[in-house]
C-alpha positions as CSV (number, residue, x, y, z in Angstrom):
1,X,104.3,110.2,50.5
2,X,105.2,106.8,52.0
3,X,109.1,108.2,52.3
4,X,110.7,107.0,55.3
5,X,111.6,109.8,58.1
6,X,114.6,110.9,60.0
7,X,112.8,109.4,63.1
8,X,115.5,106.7,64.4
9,X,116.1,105.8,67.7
10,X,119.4,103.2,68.0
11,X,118.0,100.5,70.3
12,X,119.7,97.1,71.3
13,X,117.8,94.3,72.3
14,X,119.1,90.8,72.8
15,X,117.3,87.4,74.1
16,X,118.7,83.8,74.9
17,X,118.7,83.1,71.7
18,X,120.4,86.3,70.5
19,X,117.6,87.1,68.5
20,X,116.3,91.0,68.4
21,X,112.5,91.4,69.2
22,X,110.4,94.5,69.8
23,X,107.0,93.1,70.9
24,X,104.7,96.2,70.6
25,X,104.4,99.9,70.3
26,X,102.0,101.6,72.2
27,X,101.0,105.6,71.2
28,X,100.0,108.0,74.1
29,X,99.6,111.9,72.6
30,X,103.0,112.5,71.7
31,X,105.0,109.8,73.4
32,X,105.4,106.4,72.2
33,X,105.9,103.4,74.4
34,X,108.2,100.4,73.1
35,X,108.7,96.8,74.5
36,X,110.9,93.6,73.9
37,X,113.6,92.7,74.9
38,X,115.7,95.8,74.9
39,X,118.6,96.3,76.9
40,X,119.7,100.3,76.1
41,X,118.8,102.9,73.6
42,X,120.4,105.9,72.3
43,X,123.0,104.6,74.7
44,X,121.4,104.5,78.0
45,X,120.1,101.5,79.8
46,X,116.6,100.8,79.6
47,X,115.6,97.2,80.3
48,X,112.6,95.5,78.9
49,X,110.6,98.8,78.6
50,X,110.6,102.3,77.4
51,X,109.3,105.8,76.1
52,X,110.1,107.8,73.4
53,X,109.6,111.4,71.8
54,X,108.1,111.6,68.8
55,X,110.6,113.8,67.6
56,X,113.8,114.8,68.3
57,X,115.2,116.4,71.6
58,X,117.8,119.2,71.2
59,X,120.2,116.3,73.1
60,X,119.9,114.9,69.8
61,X,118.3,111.3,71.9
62,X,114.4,110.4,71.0
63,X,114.7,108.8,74.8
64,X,112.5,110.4,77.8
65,X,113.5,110.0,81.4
66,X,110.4,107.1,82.5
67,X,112.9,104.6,83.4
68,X,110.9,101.7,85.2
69,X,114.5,99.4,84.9
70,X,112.1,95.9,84.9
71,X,115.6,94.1,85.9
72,X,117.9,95.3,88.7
73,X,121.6,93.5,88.4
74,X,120.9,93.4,92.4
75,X,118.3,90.8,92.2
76,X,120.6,88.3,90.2
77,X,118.7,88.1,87.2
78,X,119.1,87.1,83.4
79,X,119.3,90.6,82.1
80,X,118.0,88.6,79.1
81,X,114.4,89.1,80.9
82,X,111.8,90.4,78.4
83,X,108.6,92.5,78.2
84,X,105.9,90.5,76.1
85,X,102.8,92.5,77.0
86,X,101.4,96.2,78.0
87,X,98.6,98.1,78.6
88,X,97.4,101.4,80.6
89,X,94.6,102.6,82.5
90,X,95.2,106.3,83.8
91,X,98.6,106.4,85.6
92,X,98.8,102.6,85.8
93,X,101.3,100.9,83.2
94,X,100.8,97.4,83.1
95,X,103.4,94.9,82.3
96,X,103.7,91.1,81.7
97,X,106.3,88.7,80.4
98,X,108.4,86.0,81.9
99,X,110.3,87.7,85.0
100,X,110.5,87.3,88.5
101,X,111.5,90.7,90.0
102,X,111.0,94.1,88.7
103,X,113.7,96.5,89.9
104,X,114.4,95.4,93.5
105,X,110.7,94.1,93.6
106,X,109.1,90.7,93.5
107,X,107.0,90.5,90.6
108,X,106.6,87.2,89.0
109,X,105.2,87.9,85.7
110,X,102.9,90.9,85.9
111,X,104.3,94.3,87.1
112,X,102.7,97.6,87.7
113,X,104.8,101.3,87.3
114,X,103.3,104.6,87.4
115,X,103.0,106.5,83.7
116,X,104.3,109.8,85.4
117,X,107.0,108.3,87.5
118,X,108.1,105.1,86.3
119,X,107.7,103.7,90.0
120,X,107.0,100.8,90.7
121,X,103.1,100.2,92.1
122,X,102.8,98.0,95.4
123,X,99.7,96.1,93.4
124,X,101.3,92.7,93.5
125,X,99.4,89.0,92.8
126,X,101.1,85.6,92.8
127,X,101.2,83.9,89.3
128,X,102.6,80.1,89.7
129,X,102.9,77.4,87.0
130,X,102.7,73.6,87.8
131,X,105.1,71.2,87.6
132,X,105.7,69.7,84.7
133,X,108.0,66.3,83.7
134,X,111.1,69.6,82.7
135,X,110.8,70.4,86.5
136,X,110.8,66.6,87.9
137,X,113.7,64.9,86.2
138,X,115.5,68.3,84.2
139,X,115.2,70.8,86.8
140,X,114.3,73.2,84.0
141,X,110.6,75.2,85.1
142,X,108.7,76.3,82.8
143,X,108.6,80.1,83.8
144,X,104.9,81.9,84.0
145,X,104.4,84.1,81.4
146,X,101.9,87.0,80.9
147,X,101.9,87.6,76.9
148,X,98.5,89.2,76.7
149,X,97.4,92.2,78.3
150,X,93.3,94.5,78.3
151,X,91.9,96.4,80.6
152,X,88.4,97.2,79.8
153,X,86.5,99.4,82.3
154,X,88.0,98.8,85.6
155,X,88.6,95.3,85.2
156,X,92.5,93.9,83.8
157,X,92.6,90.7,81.8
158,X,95.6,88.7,81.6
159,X,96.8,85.7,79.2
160,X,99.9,83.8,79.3
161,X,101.1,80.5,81.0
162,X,100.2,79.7,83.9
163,X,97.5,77.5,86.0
164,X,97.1,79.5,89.6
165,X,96.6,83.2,90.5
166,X,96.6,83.7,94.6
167,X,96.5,80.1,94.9
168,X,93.1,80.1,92.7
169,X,93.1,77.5,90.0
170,X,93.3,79.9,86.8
171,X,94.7,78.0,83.6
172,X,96.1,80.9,81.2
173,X,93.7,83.7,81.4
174,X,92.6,85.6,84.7
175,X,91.3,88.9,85.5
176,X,91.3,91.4,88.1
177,X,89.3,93.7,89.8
178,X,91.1,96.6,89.7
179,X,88.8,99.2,92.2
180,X,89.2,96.6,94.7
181,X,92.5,94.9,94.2
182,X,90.9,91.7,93.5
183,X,90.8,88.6,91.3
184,X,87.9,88.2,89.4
185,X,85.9,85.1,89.5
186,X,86.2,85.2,86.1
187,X,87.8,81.5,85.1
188,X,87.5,80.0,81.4
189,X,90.3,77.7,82.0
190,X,92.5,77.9,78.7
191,X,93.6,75.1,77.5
192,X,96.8,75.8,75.9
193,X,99.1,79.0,76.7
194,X,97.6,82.4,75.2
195,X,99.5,84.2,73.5
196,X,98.2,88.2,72.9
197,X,95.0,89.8,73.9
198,X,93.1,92.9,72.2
């Protein structure tokens, strides 16, 4: 009928610039997955990331319990840190966007978390941007971003901004091995940031 249904979670989401984003919805069976730069819904914390029921729980809340927490007040972080990219393979959720830890981990722009658990994966790689004329005389870095996320067969591709990967020269796109833990010598050197990925 086109009508609009009862189905309304209450989210908040706030960035630095006070603006409210969702970035994407991902549908798995029943539960859908939501990112942006949400900081609670239905009243509980839930930073970055989160799941939902597609219908109502007799708690009255749409909200499961997978509770990643992508920023810990512990590490010292903006809790203005956002979520900008997803994707799953199996029991792996894959996350990018513009953070440095995720929970009390060190994750600089790509995290992993288990689907069932919410844990946090020890697959870890080291994303850094270069130096640009912000850093020298502002003191400002440009942060790595991931904003695109696939995974095709075993292999994860990742966009963003950024220019090495594990010390390898990779200008905005990269991908990874992911039966062996391993970057891919796949390089096409972007030239400008990427922005999504399908």
């Amino acid at each position: 009928s086109g009508a609009v249904t009862s189905w309304a979670p209450s989210l908040v989401l706030r960035d630095i610039n006070n603006a409210e984003v969702v970035y994407g919805l991902y549908l798995s069976d029943t539960t859908l997955y939501v990112w942006g730069n949400i900081r609670s819904i239905d009243g509980y914390s839930r930073m970055g990331v989160a799941s939902l029921y597609t219908t109502p729980q007799p708690s009255g809340s749409y909200l499961t319990r997978w509770n990643p927490q992508s920023n810990s007040w512990l590490t010292g972080e903006s809790p203005d840190v956002h979520i900008s990219s997803f994707a799953m393979k199996g029991d792996s959720v894959f996350l990018g966007g513009n953070f440095v830890h995720f929970g009390f981990y060190k994750r600089i722009g790509l995290a992993i978390v288990s689907k069932s658990t919410g844990v946090v994966l020890p697959w870890s790689h080291n994303f850094t941007k270069a130096q640009t004329i912000n850093d020298i005389f502002f003191h400002f870095p440009d942060p790595v971003q991931v904003n695109g996320l696939a995974v095709s067969g075993n292999t994860l591709y990742v966009g963003g901004a950024f220019d090495t990967v594990d010390t390898e020269e990779r200008h905005n796109l990269a991908a990874f091995d992911l039966t062996k833990d391993t970057l891919s010598k796949w390089s096409p050197q972007a030239s400008d940031v990427v922005n999504s990925m399908n």
